[in-house]
C-alpha positions as CSV (number, residue, x, y, z in Angstrom):
1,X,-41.6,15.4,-20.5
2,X,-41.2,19.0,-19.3
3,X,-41.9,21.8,-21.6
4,X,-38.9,23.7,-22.8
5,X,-39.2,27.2,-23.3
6,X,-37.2,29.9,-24.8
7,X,-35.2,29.6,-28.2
8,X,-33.0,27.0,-30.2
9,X,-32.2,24.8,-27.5
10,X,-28.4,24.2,-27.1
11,X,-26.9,20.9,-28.4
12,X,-23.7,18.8,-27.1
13,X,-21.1,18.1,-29.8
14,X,-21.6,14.4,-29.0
15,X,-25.7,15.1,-30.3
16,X,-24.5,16.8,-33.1
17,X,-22.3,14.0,-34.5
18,X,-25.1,11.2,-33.4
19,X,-27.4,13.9,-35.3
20,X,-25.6,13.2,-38.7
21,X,-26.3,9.4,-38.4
22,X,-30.0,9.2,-37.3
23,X,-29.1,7.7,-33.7
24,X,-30.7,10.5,-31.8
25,X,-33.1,9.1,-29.3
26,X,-36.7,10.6,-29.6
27,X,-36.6,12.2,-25.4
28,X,-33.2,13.9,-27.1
29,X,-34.8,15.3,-29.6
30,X,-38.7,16.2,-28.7
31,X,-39.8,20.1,-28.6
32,X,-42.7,21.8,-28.1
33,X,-42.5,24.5,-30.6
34,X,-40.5,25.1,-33.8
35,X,-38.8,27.8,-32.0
36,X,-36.8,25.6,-29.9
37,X,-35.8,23.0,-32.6
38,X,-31.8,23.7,-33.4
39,X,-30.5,24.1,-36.3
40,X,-29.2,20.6,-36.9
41,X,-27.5,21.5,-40.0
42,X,-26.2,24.4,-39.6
43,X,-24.5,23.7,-36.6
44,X,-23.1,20.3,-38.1
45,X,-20.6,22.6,-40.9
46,X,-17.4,21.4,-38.4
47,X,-18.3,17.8,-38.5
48,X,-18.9,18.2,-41.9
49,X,-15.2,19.6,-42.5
50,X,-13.8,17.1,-39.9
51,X,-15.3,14.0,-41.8
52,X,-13.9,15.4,-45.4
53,X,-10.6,15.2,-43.9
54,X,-11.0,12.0,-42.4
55,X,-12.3,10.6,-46.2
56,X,-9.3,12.0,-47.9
57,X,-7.2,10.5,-45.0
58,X,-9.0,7.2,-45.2
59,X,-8.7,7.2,-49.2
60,X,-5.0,7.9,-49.3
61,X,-4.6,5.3,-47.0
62,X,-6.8,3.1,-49.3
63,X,-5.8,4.2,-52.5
64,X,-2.8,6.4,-52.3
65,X,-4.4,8.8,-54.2
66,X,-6.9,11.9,-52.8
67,X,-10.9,11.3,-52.6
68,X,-11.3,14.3,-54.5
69,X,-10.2,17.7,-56.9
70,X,-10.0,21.0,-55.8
71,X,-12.0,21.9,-58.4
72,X,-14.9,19.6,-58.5
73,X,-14.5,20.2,-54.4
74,X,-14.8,24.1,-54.4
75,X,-17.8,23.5,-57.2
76,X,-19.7,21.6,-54.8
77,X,-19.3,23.5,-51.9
78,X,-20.3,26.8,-53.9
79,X,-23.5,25.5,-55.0
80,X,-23.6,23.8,-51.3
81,X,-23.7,27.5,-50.5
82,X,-25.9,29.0,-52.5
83,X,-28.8,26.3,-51.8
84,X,-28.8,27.7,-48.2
85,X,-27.9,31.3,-49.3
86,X,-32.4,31.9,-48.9
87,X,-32.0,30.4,-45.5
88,X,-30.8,33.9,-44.9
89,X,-33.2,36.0,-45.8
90,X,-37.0,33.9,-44.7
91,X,-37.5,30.6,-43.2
92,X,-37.7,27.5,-45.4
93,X,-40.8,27.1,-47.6
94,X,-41.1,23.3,-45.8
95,X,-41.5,25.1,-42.4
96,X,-43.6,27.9,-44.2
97,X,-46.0,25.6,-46.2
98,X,-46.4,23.1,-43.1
99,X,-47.0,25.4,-40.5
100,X,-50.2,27.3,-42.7
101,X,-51.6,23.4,-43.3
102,X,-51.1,22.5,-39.8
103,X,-52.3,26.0,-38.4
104,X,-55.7,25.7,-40.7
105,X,-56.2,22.1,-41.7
106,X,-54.8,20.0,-39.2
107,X,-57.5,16.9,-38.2
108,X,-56.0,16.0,-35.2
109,X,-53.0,16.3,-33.0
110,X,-50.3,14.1,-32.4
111,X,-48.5,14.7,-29.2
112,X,-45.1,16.2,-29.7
113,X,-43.4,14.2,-26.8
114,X,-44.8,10.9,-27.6
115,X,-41.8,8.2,-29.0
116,X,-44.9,7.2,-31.3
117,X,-45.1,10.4,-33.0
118,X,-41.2,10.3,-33.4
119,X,-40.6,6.8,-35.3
120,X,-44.0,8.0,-37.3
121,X,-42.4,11.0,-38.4
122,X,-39.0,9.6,-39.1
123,X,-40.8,7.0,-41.3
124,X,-43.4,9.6,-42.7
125,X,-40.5,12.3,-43.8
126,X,-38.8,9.3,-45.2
127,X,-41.7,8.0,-47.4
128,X,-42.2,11.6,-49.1
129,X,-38.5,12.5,-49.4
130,X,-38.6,9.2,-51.7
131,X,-41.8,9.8,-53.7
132,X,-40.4,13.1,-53.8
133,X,-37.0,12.1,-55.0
134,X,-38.4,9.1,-57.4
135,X,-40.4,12.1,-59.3
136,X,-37.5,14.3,-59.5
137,X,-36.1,12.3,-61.9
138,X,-39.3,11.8,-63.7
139,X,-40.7,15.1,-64.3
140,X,-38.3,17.1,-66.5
141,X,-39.1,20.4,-65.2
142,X,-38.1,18.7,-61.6
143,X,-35.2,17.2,-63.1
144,X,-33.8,20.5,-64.4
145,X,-33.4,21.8,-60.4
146,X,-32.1,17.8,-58.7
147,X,-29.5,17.6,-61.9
148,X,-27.3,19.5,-59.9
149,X,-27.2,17.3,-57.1
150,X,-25.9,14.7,-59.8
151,X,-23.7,16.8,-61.7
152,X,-20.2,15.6,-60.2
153,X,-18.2,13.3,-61.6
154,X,-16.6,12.4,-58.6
155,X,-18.2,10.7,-55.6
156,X,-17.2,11.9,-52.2
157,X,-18.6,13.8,-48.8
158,X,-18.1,17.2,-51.2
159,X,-20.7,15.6,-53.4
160,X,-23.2,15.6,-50.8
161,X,-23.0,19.3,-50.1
162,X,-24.1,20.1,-54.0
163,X,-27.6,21.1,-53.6
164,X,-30.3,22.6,-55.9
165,X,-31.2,26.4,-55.1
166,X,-34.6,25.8,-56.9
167,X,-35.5,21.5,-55.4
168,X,-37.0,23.1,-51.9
169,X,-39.8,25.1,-53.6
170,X,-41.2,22.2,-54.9
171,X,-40.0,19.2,-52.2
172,X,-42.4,21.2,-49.7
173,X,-45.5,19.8,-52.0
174,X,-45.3,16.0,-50.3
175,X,-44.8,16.8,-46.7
176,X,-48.1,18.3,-46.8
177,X,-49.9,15.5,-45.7
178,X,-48.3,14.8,-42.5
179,X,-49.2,18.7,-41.1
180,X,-52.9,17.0,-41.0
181,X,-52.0,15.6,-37.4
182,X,-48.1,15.6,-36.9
183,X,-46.8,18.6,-35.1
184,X,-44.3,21.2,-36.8
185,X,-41.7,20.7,-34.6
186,X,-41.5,17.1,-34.9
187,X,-41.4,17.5,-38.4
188,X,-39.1,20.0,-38.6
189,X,-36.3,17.8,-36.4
190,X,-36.9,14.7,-39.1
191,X,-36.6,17.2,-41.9
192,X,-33.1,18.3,-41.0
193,X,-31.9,14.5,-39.8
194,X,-33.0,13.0,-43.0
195,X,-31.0,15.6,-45.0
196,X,-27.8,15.1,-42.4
197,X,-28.1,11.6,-42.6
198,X,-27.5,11.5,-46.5
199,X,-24.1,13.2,-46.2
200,X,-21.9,10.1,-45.0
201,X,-23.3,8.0,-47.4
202,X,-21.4,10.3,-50.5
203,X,-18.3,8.0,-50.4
204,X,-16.3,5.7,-52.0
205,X,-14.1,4.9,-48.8
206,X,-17.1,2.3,-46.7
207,X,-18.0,-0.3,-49.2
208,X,-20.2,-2.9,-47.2
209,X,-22.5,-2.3,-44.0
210,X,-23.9,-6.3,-44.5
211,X,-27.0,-6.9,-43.2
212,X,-28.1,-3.2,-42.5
213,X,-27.8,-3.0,-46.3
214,X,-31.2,-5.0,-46.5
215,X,-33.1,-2.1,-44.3
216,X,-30.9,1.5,-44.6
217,X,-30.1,3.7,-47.6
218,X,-25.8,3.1,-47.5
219,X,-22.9,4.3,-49.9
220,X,-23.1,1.1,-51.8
221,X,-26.2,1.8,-52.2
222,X,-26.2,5.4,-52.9
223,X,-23.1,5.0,-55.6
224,X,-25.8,3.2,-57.4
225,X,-27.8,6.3,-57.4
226,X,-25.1,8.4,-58.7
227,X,-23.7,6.1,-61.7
228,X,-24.4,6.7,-65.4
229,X,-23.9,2.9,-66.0
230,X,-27.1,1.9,-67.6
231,X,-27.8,-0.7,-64.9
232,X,-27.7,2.7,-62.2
233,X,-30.5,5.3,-64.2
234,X,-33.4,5.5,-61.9
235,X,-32.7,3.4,-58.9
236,X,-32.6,3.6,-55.4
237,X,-34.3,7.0,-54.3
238,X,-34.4,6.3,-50.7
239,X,-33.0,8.8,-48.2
240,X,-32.6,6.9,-44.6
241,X,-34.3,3.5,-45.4
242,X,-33.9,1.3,-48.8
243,X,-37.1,-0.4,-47.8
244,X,-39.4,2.1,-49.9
245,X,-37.1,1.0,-53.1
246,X,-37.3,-2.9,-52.7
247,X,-40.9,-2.1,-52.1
248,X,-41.9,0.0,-55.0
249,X,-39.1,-1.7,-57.7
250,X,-36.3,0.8,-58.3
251,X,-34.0,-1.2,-56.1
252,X,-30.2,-2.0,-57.6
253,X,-27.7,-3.3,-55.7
254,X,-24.0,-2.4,-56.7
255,X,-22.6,-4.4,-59.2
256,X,-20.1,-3.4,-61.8
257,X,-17.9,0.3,-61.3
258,X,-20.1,2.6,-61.2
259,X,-19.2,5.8,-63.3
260,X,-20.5,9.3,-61.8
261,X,-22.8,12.3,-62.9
262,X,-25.1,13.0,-65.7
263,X,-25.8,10.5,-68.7
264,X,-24.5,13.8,-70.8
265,X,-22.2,15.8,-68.5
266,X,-22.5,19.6,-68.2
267,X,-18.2,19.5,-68.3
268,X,-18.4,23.3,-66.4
269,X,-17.6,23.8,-62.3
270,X,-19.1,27.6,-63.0
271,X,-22.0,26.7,-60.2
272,X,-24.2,30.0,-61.5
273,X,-24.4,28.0,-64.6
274,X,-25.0,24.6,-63.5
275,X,-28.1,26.0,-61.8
276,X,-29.4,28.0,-65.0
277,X,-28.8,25.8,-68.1
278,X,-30.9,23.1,-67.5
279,X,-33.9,25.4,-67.4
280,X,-32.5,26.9,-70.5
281,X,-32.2,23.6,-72.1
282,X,-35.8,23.2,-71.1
283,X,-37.1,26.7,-72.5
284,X,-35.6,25.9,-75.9
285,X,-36.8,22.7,-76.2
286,X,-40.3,23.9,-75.2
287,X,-40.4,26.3,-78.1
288,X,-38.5,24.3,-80.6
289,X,-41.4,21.4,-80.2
290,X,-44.5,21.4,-82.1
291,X,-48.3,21.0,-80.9
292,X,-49.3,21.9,-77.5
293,X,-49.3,18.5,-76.2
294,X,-45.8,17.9,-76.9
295,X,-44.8,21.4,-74.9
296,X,-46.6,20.0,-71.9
297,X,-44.7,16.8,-72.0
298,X,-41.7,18.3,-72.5
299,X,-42.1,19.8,-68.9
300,X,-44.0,17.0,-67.5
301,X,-42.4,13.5,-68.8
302,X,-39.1,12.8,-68.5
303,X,-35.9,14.2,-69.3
304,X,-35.2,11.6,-71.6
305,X,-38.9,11.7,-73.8
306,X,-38.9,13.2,-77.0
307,X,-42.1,12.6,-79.4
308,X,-43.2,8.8,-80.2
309,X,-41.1,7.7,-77.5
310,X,-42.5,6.6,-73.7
311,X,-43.0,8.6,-70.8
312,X,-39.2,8.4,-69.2
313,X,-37.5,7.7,-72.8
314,X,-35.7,5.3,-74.7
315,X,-33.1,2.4,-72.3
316,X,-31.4,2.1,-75.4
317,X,-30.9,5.9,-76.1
318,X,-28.6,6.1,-72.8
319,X,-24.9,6.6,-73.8
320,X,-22.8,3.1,-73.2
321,X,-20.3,3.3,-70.7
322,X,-17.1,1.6,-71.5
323,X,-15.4,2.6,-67.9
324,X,-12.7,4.7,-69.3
325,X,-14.4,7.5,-69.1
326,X,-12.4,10.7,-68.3
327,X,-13.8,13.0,-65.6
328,X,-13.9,17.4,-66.9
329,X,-10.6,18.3,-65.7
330,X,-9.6,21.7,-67.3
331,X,-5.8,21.9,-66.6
332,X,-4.8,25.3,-64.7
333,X,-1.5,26.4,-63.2
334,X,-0.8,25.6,-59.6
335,X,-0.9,28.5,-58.1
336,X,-4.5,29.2,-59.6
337,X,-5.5,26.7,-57.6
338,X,-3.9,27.6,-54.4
339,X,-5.4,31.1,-55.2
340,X,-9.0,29.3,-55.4
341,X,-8.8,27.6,-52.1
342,X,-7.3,30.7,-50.1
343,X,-10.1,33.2,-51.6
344,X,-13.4,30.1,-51.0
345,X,-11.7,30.5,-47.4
346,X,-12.3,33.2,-47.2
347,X,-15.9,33.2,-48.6
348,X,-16.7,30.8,-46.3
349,X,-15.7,33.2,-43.6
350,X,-17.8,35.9,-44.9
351,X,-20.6,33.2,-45.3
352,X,-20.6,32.2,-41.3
353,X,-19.9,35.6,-40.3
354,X,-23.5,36.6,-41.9
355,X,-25.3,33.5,-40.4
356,X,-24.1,34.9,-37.0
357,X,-24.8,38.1,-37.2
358,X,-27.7,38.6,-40.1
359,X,-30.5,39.3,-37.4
360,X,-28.2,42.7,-36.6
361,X,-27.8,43.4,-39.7
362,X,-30.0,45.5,-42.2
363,X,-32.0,44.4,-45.0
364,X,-29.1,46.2,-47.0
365,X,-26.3,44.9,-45.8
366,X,-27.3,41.4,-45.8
367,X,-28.5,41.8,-49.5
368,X,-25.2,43.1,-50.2
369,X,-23.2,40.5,-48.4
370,X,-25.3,37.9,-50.5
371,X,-24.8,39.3,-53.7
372,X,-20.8,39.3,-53.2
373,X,-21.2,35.8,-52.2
374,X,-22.7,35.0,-55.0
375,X,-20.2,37.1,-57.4
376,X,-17.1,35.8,-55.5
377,X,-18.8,32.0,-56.0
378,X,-19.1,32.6,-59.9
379,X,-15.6,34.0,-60.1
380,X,-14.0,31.2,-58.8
381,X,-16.0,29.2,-60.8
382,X,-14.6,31.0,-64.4
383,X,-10.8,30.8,-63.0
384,X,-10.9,27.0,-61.7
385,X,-11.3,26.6,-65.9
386,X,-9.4,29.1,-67.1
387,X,-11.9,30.9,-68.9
388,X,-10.8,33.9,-71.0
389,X,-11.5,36.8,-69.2
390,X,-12.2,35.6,-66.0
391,X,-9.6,38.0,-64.5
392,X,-11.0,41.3,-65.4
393,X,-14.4,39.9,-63.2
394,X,-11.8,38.9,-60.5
395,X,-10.4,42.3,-60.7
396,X,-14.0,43.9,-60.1
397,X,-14.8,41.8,-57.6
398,X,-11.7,42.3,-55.4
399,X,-12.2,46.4,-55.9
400,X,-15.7,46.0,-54.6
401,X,-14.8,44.2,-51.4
402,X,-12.0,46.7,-51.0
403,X,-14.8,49.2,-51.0
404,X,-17.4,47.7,-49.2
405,X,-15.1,46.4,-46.2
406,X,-13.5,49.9,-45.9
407,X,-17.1,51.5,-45.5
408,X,-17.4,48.4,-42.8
409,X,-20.0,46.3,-44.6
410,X,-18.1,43.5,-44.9
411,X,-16.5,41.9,-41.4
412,X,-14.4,38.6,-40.7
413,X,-15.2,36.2,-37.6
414,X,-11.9,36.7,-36.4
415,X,-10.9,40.4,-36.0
416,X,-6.7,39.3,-36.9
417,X,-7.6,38.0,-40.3
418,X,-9.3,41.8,-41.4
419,X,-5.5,43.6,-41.7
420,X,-4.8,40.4,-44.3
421,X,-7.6,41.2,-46.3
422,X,-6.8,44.9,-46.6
423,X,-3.7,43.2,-47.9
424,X,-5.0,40.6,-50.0
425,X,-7.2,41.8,-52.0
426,X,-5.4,45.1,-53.0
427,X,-2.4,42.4,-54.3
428,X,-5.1,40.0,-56.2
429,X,-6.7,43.2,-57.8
430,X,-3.5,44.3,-59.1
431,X,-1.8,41.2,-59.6
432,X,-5.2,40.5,-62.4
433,X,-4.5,43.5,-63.5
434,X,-0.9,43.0,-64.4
């Protein structure tokens, strides 16, 4: 295979959707250095809007009734932004961590165009994304960054975009081990198809794939993963393959409805907060236990262990599920929710704009761009449940885009759309004010 020089090499949209299922071939997707890998994920946000259509489509069709709420939808895609938000500012800590290990440690070298290297990789990236995942729910301290991920109480394509801002900076730890003798750019295309490939999965609409069920991590499987039903806690960590479950023992196939998100739910779509208070939780329980020993295993066993009990808690302690469980649904008027979905428009605009332009940008501007994100994020979060004074932070944060986009620090992909913000957000900040 010919070197390939230059950047991030250019991908066809037919790659990119065979991308999000795995079914790139490895002479597709070989390159000599990190620089020329693509950015897989990024580049997949259309597909990933297309295929939310297509499940809400599907599910209507189905059901007659929508695969999802705007509310828990505009949750998930906030904290789906703000786990990529560092993106912005320095490369991953994976590609960080691997590269030093590989630069300074490696043993031997694989060669990057070899098929051999490929299926190794895909299996090796695999392998540690399930130890990886298996002790995220066994190490409290762990738990307190993945809970997010598990947070919804509904299980769609929206669910899969709800990511941890804090689960990368320890996740980098068990990919180690392969930077000994597999190149950084191999590794760093199986990184991003393992993560792509667990977005389809999040659904309710595709119940059996029969025999590929025996071999590959599917959404029957993955519902499993999700549930609260006793039968669901701790099972099937897998990311591409189910083979590392039925292996190790944490396999479960789907059996009775499965009931979504945490054993106690957080009941808040505020996605500042659904970061934050687990740790607090965590804090406070570290203080309020007695004797050393019982501090460290309040950080180190699971989230379930409390004194005299085992490492990963009590079976018997996990709330019963009767199946009538109602989903946190805080009722608001309509129009707040029409409101919610035009304004995460356009922070999603503002959020693409800075991907393509943050290496013109300075330091500055991109910190300030962030931190409105970030604001704007929260925000929405307060209004979608009515909190009590959410407006006067709505107000605030309309007056500071109107300030920051007339001294031109703030810009829109499309040039049309900048005359309807001067619009909008002068009518929101007074319309809150009213």
């Amino acid at each position: 295979m010919e070197s390939r020089a230059g950047g991030p090499q250019a991908t066809t949209p037919g790659q990119q959707l065979r991308a999000l299922f795995y079914v790139l071939s490895p002479s597709e997707s070989a390159f000599r250095t990190v620089e020329e890998v693509p950015d897989y994920v990024e580049k997949s946000i259309p597909f990933f809007v297309a295929f939310i259509a297509l499940e809400f489509a599907v599910s209507w069709i189905q059901k007659r009734k929508l695969s999802g709420r705007i509310n828990d939808g505009i949750c998930s895609l906030s904290l789906g932004i703000l786990s990529r938000l560092p993106d912005v500012l320095f490369r991953s800590v994976d590609l960080i961590s691997y590269i030093y290990i590989w630069n300074n440690y490696r043993l031997f070298e694989l060669p990057w165009d070899s098929p051999w290297t490929w299926y190794l990789t895909l299996l090796g990236v695999d392998f540690a994304y399930y130890c990886f995942h298996r002790i995220s729910h066994e190490v409290n301290i762990l738990w307190a960054a993945h809970q997010v991920h598990h947070s919804s109480e509904d299980y769609n394509l929206f669910t899969a975009l709800r990511q941890s801002v804090l689960q990368r900076y320890t996740s980098w730890i068990f990919n180690l081990p392969m930077a000994l003798f597999i190149p950084p750019s191999v590794f760093a295309v199986h990184l991003q198809f393992n993560l792509l490939y667990q977005f389809w999965i999040h659904t309710e609409v595709v119940t059996s794939l029969g025999p590929l069920e025996w071999i590959l991590n599917t959404p029957s499987h993955h519902r499993v993963h999700h549930g609260r039903n006793p039968y669901c806690i701790d099972k099937n960590y897998g990311g591409t393959f189910i083979i590392w479950d039925r292996i190790f023992g944490t396999f479960e196939a789907e059996d009775e409805k499965v009931i979504y998100g945490l054993t106690h739910p957080v009941n808040s779509f505020d996605p500042i907060m659904l970061q934050l208070r687990p740790l607090a939780h965590i804090w406070n329980t570290f203080w309020a236990t007695p004797g050393f020993c019982n501090k460290l295993s309040v950080l180190f066993k699971g989230p379930g262990w409390g004194p005299s009990k085992p490492r990963l808690g009590l079976p018997e302690e996990i709330p019963v599920i009767t199946g009538k469980e109602v989903p946190f649904n805080p009722s608001v008027p309509v129009y707040l929710d029409c409101y919610a979905v035009i304004h995460f428009a356009v922070i999603m605009d503002l959020y693409t704009e800075l991907l393509a332009a943050v290496n013109m940008l300075s330091q500055g501007t991109v910190l300030l761009r962030i931190g409105f994100i970030i604001l704007s994020l929260a925000c929405l979060g307060l209004l979608i449940e009515n909190r009590p004074k959410a407006g006067i932070l709505e107000i605030i944060r309309c007056l500071v885009f109107m300030g920051a986009y007339k001294l031109d620090y703030f810009k829109s992909q499309f040039s049309s759309l900048g005359y309807a913000y001067e619009v909008l957000f002068p009518l929101c900040a007074a319309f809150w004010g009213i």
